[in-house]
C-alpha beads as a LAMMPS data file, in Angstrom:
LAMMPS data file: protein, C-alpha beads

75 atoms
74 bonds

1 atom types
1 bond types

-500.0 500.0 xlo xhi
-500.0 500.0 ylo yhi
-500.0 500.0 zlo zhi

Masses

1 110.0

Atoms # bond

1 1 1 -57.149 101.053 8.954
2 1 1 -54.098 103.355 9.011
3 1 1 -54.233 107.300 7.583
4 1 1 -51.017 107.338 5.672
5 1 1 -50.960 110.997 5.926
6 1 1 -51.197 111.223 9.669
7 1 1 -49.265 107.162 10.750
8 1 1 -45.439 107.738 11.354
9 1 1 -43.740 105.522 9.335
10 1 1 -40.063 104.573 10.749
11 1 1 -37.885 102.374 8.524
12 1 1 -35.308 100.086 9.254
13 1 1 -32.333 97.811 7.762
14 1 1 -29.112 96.153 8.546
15 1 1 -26.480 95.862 5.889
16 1 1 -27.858 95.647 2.333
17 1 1 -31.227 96.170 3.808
18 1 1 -29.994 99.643 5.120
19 1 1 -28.934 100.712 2.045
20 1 1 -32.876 100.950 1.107
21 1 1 -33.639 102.151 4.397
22 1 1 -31.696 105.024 3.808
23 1 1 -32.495 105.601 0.440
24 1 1 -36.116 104.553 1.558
25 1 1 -35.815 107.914 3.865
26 1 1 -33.752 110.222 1.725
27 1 1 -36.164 109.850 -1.178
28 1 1 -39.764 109.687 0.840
29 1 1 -40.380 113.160 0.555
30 1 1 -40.595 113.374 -3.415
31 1 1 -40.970 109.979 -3.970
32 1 1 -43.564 109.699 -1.856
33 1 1 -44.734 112.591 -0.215
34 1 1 -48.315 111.360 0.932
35 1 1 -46.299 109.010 3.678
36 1 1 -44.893 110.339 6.666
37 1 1 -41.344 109.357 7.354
38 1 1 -40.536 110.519 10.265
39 1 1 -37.138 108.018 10.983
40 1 1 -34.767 105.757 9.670
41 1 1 -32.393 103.199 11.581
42 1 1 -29.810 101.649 9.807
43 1 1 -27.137 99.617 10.742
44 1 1 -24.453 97.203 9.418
45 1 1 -23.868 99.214 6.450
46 1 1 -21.199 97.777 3.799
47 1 1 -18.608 99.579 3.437
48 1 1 -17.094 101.746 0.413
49 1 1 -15.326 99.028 -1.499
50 1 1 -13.342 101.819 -3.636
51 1 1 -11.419 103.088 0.318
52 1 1 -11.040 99.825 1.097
53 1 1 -9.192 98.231 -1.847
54 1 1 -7.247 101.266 -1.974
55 1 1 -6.167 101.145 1.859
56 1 1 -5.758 97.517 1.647
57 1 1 -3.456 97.792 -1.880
58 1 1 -1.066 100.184 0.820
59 1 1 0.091 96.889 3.411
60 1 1 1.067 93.365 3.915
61 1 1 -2.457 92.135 2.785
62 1 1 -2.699 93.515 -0.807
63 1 1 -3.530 90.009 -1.633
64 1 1 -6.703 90.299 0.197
65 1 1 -7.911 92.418 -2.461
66 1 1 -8.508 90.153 -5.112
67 1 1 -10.141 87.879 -3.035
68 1 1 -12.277 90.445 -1.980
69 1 1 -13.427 91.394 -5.277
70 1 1 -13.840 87.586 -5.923
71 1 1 -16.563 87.363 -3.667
72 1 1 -18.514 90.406 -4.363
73 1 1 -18.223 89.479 -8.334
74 1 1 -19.572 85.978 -7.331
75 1 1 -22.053 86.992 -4.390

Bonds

1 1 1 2
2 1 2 3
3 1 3 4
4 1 4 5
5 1 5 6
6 1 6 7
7 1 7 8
8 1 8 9
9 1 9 10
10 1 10 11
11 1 11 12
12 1 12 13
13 1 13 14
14 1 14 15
15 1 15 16
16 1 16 17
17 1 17 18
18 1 18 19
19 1 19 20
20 1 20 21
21 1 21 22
22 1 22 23
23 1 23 24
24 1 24 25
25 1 25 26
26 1 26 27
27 1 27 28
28 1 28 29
29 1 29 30
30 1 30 31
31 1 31 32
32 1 32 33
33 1 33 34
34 1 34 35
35 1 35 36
36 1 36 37
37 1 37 38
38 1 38 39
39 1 39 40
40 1 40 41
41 1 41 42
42 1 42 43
43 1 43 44
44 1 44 45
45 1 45 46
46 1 46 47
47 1 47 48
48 1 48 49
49 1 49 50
50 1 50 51
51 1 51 52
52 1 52 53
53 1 53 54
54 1 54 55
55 1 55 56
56 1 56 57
57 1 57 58
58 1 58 59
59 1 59 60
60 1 60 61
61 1 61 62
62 1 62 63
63 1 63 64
64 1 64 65
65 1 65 66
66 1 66 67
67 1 67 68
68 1 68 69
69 1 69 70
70 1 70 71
71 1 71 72
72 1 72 73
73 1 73 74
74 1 74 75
Protein backbone atom coordinates (compact mmCIF):
# COMPACT_ATOMS: atom_id res chain seq x y z
CA UNK A 1 0.00 0.00 0.00
CA UNK A 2 1.30 3.46 -0.97
CA UNK A 3 1.71 6.57 1.82
CA UNK A 4 0.28 9.37 -0.22
CA UNK A 5 2.09 11.77 1.89
CA UNK A 6 5.53 10.34 1.40
CA UNK A 7 4.92 8.42 -2.76
CA UNK A 8 6.04 11.00 -5.48
CA UNK A 9 3.42 11.36 -7.69
CA UNK A 10 4.60 12.51 -11.39
CA UNK A 11 1.84 13.27 -13.92
CA UNK A 12 1.74 13.08 -17.43
CA UNK A 13 -0.33 14.01 -20.77
CA UNK A 14 -0.06 14.64 -24.41
CA UNK A 15 -2.34 17.13 -26.04
CA UNK A 16 -5.75 17.47 -24.35
CA UNK A 17 -4.49 15.12 -21.76
CA UNK A 18 -1.71 17.74 -20.89
CA UNK A 19 -3.93 20.30 -20.40
CA UNK A 20 -5.01 18.32 -17.03
CA UNK A 21 -1.60 17.39 -16.43
CA UNK A 22 -0.72 20.78 -16.06
CA UNK A 23 -3.57 21.94 -14.38
CA UNK A 24 -3.33 18.52 -12.46
CA UNK A 25 0.21 20.08 -11.17
CA UNK A 26 -0.54 23.76 -10.90
CA UNK A 27 -3.52 23.09 -8.65
CA UNK A 28 -2.08 19.93 -6.41
CA UNK A 29 -0.90 21.98 -3.78
CA UNK A 30 -4.39 23.51 -2.64
CA UNK A 31 -6.38 21.20 -4.28
CA UNK A 32 -4.83 18.56 -2.91
CA UNK A 33 -2.21 19.13 -0.62
CA UNK A 34 -2.02 15.60 1.15
CA UNK A 35 -0.39 14.24 -2.41
CA UNK A 36 2.99 14.89 -3.33
CA UNK A 37 3.49 16.22 -6.80
CA UNK A 38 6.68 16.40 -7.34
CA UNK A 39 6.54 16.59 -11.62
CA UNK A 40 4.59 17.08 -14.52
CA UNK A 41 5.42 16.14 -18.29
CA UNK A 42 3.38 17.41 -20.83
CA UNK A 43 3.57 17.38 -24.31
CA UNK A 44 1.58 17.97 -27.55
CA UNK A 45 -0.17 20.82 -26.15
CA UNK A 46 -2.95 22.56 -28.49
CA UNK A 47 -2.27 25.56 -29.32
CA UNK A 48 -3.93 29.13 -28.53
CA UNK A 49 -6.66 29.15 -31.12
CA UNK A 50 -7.21 33.11 -30.50
CA UNK A 51 -2.95 33.67 -32.06
CA UNK A 52 -3.62 31.42 -34.49
CA UNK A 53 -6.79 32.64 -36.24
CA UNK A 54 -5.43 35.96 -35.87
CA UNK A 55 -1.95 35.10 -37.60
CA UNK A 56 -3.66 33.00 -40.05
CA UNK A 57 -6.51 36.00 -40.90
CA UNK A 58 -2.85 38.09 -41.88
CA UNK A 59 -1.84 35.61 -45.31
CA UNK A 60 -2.82 33.67 -48.29
CA UNK A 61 -4.67 31.04 -46.08
CA UNK A 62 -7.32 33.19 -44.29
CA UNK A 63 -9.64 30.62 -45.59
CA UNK A 64 -8.15 28.11 -43.37
CA UNK A 65 -9.73 29.78 -40.59
CA UNK A 66 -13.14 28.89 -40.93
CA UNK A 67 -12.39 25.54 -41.49
CA UNK A 68 -10.52 25.50 -38.53
CA UNK A 69 -13.18 26.67 -36.37
CA UNK A 70 -15.43 24.10 -38.20
CA UNK A 71 -13.73 21.36 -36.73
CA UNK A 72 -13.22 22.43 -33.25
CA UNK A 73 -17.16 23.51 -33.18
CA UNK A 74 -17.88 19.92 -34.47
CA UNK A 75 -15.01 17.90 -32.58
Amino acid sequence: KLDVETTQIGLTGYSGGAHAAAWGAQLSKSHAPELNVVAAAIGGLPVNMKNTLLQLNKGFCAGLSLAGVVGQYNA
